[in-house]
C-alpha positions in Angstrom: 13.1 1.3 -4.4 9.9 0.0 -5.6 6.6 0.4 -3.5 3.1 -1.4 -3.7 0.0 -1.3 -1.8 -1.0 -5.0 -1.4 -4.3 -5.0 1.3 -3.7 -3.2 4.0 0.2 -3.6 3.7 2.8 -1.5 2.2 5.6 -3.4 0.3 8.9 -2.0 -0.4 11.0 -3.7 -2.7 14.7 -2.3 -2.1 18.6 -3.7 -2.7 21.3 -3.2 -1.2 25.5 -4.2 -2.1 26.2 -7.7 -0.7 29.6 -7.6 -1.5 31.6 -5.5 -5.0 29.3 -5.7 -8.1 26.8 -8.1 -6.5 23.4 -6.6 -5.5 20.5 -8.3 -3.0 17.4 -7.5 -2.9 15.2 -7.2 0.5 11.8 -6.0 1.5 9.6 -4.5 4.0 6.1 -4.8 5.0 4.5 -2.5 6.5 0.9 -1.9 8.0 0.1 1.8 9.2 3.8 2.6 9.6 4.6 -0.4 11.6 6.8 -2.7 10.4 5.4 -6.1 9.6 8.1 -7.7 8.2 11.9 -7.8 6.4 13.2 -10.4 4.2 16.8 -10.4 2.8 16.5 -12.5 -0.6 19.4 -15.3 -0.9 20.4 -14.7 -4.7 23.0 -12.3 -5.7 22.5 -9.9 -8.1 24.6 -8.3 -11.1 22.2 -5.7 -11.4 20.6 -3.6 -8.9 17.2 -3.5 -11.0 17.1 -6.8 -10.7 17.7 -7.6 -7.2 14.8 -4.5 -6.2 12.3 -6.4 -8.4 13.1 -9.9 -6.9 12.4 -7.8 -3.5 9.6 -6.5 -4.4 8.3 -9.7 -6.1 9.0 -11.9 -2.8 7.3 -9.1 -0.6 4.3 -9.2 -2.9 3.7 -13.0 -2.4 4.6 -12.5 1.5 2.0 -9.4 1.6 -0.7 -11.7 0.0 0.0 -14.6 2.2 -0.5 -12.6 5.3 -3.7 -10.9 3.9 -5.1 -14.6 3.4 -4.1 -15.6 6.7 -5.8 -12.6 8.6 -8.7 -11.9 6.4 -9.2 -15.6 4.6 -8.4 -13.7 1.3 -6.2 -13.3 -1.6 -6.7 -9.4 -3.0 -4.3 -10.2 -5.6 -1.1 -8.0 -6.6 -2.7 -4.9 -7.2 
């Protein structure tokens, strides 16, 4: 599990076993402990390293999209 601060969100990039030796990769944003969000990415994975970074990737560009929707702002991926 990967984890970045994006805003005010937290973003969790996690995986889990679609189906034997295929991985997908999901994530979770969070604000204050609530969650905001989950997203189950479509492509399957040979490695679970992969499909936590393509989670974590698609929840940073979610996490930034919702931060220029409420506060007319991009702050970037860091």
């Amino acid at each position: 599990m990967a984890h970045r601060k994006i805003g005010y969100f937290d973003v969790e990039g996690t995986c889990y076993v679609a189906k034997p030796g295929r991985w997908r990769g999901k994530y979770v944003i969070s604000e204050d402990g609530e969650e905001v969000a989950e997203h189950l990415c479509k492509t399957l994975h040979e490695d679970e390293e992969q499909a936590c970074q393509e989670g974590l990737t698609l929840g940073i560009t979610a996490a930034r999209q919702l931060m220029k929707e409420r506060e007319g702002f991009d702050p970037g991926e860091e």
